[in-house]
N, C-alpha and C positions, 0 to 999 in steps of 0.2 A: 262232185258236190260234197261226198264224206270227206274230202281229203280237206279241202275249204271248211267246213265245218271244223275239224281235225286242228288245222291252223290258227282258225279264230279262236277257238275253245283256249287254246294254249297262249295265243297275245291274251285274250281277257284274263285268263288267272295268272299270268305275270304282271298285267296292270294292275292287278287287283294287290297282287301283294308288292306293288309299289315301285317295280323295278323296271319294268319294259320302259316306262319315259323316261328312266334318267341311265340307262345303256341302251345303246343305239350301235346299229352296224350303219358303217360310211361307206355305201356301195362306189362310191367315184376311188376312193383310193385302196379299193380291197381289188383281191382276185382269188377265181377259183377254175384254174387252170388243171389239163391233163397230156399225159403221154402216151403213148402205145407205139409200136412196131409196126411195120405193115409190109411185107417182102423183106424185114430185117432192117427199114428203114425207120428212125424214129418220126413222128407225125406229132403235132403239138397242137392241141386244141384249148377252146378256153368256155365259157359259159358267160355270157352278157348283163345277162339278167338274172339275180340273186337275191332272198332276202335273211332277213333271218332276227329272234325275238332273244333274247340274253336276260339270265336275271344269276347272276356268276358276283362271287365275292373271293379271291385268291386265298384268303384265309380262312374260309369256310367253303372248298371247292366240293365238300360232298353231298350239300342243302343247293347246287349251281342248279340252269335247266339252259340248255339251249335248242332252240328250232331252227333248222336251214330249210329253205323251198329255195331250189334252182330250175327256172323258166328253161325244162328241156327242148325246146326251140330257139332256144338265144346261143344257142351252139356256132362257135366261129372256128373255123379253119385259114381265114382268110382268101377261102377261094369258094364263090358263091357254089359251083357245082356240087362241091364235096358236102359243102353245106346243106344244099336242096338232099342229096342222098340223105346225110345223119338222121332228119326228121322223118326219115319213111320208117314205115311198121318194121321192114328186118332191124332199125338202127333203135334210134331213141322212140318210135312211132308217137311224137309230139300230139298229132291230132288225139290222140287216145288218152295218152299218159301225159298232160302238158306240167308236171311236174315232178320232179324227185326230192324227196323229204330226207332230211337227218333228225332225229331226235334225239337227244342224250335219255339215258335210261342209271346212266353212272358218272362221277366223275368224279377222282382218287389225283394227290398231288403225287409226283413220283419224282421229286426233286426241288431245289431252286426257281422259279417259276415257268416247270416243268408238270403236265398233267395227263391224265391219260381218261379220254371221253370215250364210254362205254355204250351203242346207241340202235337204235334201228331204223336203217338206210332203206329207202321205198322208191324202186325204179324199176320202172313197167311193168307195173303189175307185181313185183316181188318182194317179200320186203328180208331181210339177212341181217344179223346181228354184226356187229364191226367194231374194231376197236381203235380208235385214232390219237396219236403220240401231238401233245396239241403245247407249245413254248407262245410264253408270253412274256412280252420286251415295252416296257415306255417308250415311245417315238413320238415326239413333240405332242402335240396337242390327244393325241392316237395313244392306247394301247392296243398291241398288234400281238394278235396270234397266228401263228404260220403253225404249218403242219407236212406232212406227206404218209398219204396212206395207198398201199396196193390195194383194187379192185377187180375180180374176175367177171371180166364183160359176161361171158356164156352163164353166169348163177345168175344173170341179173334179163340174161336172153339177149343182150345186147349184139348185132350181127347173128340172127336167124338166120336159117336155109343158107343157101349157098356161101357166107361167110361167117359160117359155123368153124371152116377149115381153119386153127390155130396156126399152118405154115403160111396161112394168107395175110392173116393179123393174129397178132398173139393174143394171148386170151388176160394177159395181166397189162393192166391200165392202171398206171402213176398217176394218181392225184396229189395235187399242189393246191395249198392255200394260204392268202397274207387276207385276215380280215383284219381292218381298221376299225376299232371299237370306242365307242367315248361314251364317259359316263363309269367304265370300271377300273379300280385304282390298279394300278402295275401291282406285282407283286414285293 
């Protein structure tokens, strides 16, 4: 219920200062996918369900704010069993945690429509400062920012007990992202 609260609080003071209606994330043409190891095998998941509130201006990226919630239940492998596993208590414990937050806390241009978002990431119960290399490109009706940031499953408790072993699955998790945004101008 804090975390909903958390989320609301943050869409109402971006509508307030006028920008959460006119940026919009386009969840059909975004993704927020990830990688990991697992016997030395790579494994490729994705997240289903995503949201997220933007009030970002490329030329004034340090006044930006953005909010991500990903529905840690919308977890896809492509293969229902693996699936039923991720949302138990040792994985993502969905029932408990049915959310993971990004919050910017900073955002610094570090190039040609090049930035770097400074944020705190809240997944099961923990929350860790992070910092993610975030490029933004015009694509037709879309401004699109992609990204790739490392994650350490074990700081976040991800694979408790028994796949705690890093030679079982590694403890660094590639996140991948193309969110489709409309409403902010390319840079």
């Amino acid at each position: 219920m804090k975390r909903a609260f958390q989320i609301g609080f943050i869409a109402c003071a971006l509508a307030a200062a006028g920008a959460a209606s006119a940026q919009k994330l386009e969840p059909a043409q975004s993704e927020i996918a990830f990688t990991f190891r697992q016997l030395g095998v790579p494994v490729e998941g994705r997240f289903a369900k995503f949201s997220g509130q933007f009030a970002f201006d490329p030329n004034k990226p340090e006044a930006g704010k953005v909010a991500l919630a990903i529905e840690t239940g919308s977890v896809r492998f492509g293969a229902v069993e693996t699936e039923g596993e991720a949302v138990k208590s040792d994985w993502f414990n969905a029932a408990k945690f049915p959310q993971a937050t990004l919050e910017s806390t900073a955002i610094k241009a570090t190039g040609a429509g090049r930035y770097e978002l400074t944020g705190k990431l809240a997944l099961k119960g923990t929350v860790k400062e992070i910092r993610v290399p975030v490029a933004l490109a015009k694509n037709g009706a879309f401004t699109v920012a992609t990204g790739a940031f490392v994650v350490k499953r074990l700081d976040f408790k991800i694979g408790d007990g028994e796949w705690s072993d890093t030679s079982m699955v590694a403890n660094d998790i590639q996140v991948r992202f193309k969110l489709a945004l409309s409403g902010i101008a390319a840079p």
